[in-house]
MIROTI-690059 format. One line per 5 residues: their letters; for each residue x, y, z negated of C-alpha. Coordinates in pm, whole numbers, plus 50000, padded with zeros to 5 digits. Example, Ala and Ser with C-alpha at 12.3 -4.5 7.8 and 13.67 -1.06 7.14 Angstrom:
2
AS) 51230:49550:49220  51367:49894:49286
! end
This chain:
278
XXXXX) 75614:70039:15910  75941:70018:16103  76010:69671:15965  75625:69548:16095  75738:69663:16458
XXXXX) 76043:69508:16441  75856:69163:16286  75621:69236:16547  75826:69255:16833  76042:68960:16737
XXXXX) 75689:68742:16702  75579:68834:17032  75975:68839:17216  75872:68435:17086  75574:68398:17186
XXXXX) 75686:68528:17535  75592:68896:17558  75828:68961:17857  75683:68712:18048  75362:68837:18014
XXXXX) 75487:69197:18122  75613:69032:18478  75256:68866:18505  75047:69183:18440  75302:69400:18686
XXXXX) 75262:69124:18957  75049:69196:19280  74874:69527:19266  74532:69445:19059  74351:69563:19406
XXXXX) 74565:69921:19354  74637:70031:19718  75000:69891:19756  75089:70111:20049  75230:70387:19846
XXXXX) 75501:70511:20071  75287:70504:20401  74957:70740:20144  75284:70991:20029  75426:71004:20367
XXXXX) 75043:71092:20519  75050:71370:20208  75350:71499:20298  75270:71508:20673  74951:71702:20623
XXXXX) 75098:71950:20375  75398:72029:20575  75454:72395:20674  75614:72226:21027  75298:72029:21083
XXXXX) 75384:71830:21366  75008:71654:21507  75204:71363:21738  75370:71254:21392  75093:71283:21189
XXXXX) 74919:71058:21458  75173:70810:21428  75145:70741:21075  74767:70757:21114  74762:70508:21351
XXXXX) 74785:70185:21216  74555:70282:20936  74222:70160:21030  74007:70324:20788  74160:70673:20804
XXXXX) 74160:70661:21151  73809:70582:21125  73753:70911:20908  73944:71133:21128  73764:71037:21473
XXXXX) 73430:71112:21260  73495:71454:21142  73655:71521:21478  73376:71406:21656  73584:71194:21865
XXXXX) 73457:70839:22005  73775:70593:21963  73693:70405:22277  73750:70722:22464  74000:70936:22279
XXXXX) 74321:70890:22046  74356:70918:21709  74690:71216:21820  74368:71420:21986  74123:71397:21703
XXXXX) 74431:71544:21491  74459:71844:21713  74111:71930:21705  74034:71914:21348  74160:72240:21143
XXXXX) 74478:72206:20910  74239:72228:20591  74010:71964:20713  74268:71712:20816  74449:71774:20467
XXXXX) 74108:71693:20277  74019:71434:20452  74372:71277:20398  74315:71322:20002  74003:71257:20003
XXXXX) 74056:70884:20156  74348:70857:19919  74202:70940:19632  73835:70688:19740  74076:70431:19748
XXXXX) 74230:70436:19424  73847:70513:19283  73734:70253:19486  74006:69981:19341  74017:70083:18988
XXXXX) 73686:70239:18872  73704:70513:18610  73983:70691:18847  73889:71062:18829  74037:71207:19121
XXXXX) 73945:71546:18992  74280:71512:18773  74512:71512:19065  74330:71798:19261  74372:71983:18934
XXXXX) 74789:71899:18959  74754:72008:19352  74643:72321:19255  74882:72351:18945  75168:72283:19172
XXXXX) 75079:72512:19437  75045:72826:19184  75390:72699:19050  75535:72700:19421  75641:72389:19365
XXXXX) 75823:72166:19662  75645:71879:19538  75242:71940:19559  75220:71611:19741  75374:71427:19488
XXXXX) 75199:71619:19229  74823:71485:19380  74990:71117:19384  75090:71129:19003  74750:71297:18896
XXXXX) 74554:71031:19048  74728:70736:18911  74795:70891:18561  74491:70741:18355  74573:70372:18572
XXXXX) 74771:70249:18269  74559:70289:17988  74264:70142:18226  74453:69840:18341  74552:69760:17975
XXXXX) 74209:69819:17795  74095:69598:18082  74303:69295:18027  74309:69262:17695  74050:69425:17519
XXXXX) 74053:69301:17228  74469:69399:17167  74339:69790:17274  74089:69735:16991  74354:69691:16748
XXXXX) 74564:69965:16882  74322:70165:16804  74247:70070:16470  74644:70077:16381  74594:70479:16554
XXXXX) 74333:70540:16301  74555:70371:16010  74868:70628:16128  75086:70410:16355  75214:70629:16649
XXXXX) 75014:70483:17006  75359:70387:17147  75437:70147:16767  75031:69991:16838  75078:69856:17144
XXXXX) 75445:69728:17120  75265:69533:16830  74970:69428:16976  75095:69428:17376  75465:69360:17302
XXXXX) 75531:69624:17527  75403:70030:17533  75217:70186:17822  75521:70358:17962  75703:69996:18027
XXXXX) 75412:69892:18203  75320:70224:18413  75711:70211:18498  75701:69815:18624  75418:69832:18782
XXXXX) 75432:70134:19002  75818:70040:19086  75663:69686:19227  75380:69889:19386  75712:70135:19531
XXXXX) 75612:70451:19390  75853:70698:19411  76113:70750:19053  75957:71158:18986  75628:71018:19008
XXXXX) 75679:70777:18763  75840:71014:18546  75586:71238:18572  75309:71007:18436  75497:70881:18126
XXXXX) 75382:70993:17790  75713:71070:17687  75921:71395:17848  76174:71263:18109  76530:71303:18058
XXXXX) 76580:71425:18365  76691:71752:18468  76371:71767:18715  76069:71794:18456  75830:72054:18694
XXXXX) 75607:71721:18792  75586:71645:18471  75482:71945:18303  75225:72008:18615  75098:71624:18505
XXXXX) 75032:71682:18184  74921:72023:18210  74670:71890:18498  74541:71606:18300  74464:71829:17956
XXXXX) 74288:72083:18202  74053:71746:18321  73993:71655:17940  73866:72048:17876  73657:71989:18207
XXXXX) 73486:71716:18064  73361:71941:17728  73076:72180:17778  73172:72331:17484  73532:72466:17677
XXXXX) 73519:72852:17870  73744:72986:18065  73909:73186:17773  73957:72930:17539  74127:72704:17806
XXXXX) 74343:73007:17858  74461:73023:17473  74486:72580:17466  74697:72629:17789  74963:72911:17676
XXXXX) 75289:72646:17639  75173:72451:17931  75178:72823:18142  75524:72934:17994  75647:72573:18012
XXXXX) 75609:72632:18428  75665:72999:18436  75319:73096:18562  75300:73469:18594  74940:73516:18578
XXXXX) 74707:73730:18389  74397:73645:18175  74137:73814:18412  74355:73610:18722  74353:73296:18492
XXXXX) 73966:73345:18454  73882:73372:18837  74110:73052:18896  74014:72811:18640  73629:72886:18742
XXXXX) 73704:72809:19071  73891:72496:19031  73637:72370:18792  73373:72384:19072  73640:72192:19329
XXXXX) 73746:71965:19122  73394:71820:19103  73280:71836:19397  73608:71680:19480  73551:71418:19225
XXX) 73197:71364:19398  73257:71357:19697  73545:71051:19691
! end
């Protein structure tokens, strides 16, 4: 097996496998490439020193969440500015609206996004107390982007990666093989071109980071096997609850079953209408 990777890799390392990596990471596949200026509008919303005028600033030269704002405000643009529809929409509302646009545009741009998978992290991250919720809702949405972009250009290779799966190769030996590179060297030179930030990266790699920081991580991966029980009727609350116990001692979540119960109910029902509603 190891020699057949190595063959493998040499084959395709001829056959110019690198350069294809720098032509699948180029441009943004119709991904929103404004990364910094969607965290920053996160960040802005979520902070506990909310400051409006800033939060109007970054809005502003954002057409179509300025758009969304002046709606839910009620606020005709012609008349008002975007700083006064801010102050008169509530904290909540201006927050879900905010990850609400973020998240349609990433659905929007790469269909099969479920943005249920980074409310989930949200939510993770805030019964963590983590510093990084923000970040957390960025790195559940663009988790699944990978595999999608990769089944989508080359179909056929994700067929055979598949099929080597089934035979007992390792995911990460199938598509060095058949890609001539693995999903984690394409999430990571893809969203550095697209300027994501380095723990968000991390965070959506297969593999556990090396870093000392691996919180966003855990909350990832944690967030995205939650989604995957979502999706199975057959899944309760309390069998979640016995899946979930390394995730929940991996973060240090002091919570009860009866406490896990009540929460997992309700975030089932958010997370789809939040998934709807994008």
């Amino acid at each position: 097996m190891v020699l057949d990777i190595f063959k493998n890799i040499r084959f395709m390392q001829a056959q110019g496998s690198a350069p294809k990596l720098m032509e699948w990471t180029q441009g943004s596949y119709g991904l929103p490439t404004n990364s910094s200026h969607l965290l920053s509008l996160l960040r802005l919303v979520n902070s506990s020193n909310f400051d409006a005028a800033s939060t109007a600033s970054e809005m502003r030269g954002d057409v179509e969440l300025t758009q969304t704002i002046m709606q839910v405000a009620g606020i005709d643009l012609d008349q008002s500015s975007i700083e006064e529809a801010v102050r008169n929409v509530s904290r909540n509302i201006l927050k879900s609206s905010v990850e609400k646009d973020v998240a349609r545009r990433y659905k929007r741009s790469c269909s099969g996004v479920k943005a249920k998978t980074a409310i989930i992290a949200k939510n993770i991250a805030q019964w963590c107390n983590s510093q990084h919720v923000e970040l957390a809702y960025m790195a559940g949405l663009i988790s699944e982007i990978p595999e999608m972009l990769m089944e989508g250009r080359d179909p056929e290779a994700a067929e055979k990666v598949r099929e080597r799966v089934r035979q007992g190769s390792s995911r990460k030996e199938a598509e060095i093989i058949e890609y001539g590179f693995d999903r984690d060297q394409f999430a990571t030179k893809l969203f550095k071109n697209l300027g994501m930030p380095e723990m968000v990266i991390e965070a959506i790699r297969r593999d556990e980071p090396s870093s000392k920081n691996k919180e966003l991580y855990y909350i990832v991966q944690f967030a995205k096997r939650i989604a995957e029980d979502f999706s199975d009727k057959s899944k309760t609350p309390s069998s979640i609850w016995n899946r979930s116990q390394e995730d929940i001692q991996r973060l240090h979540l002091n919570i009860t079953k009866e406490e896990w119960s009540n929460k997992i109910s309700l975030l089932f029902v958010n997370a789809l209408e939040f998934d709807l509603s994008c």
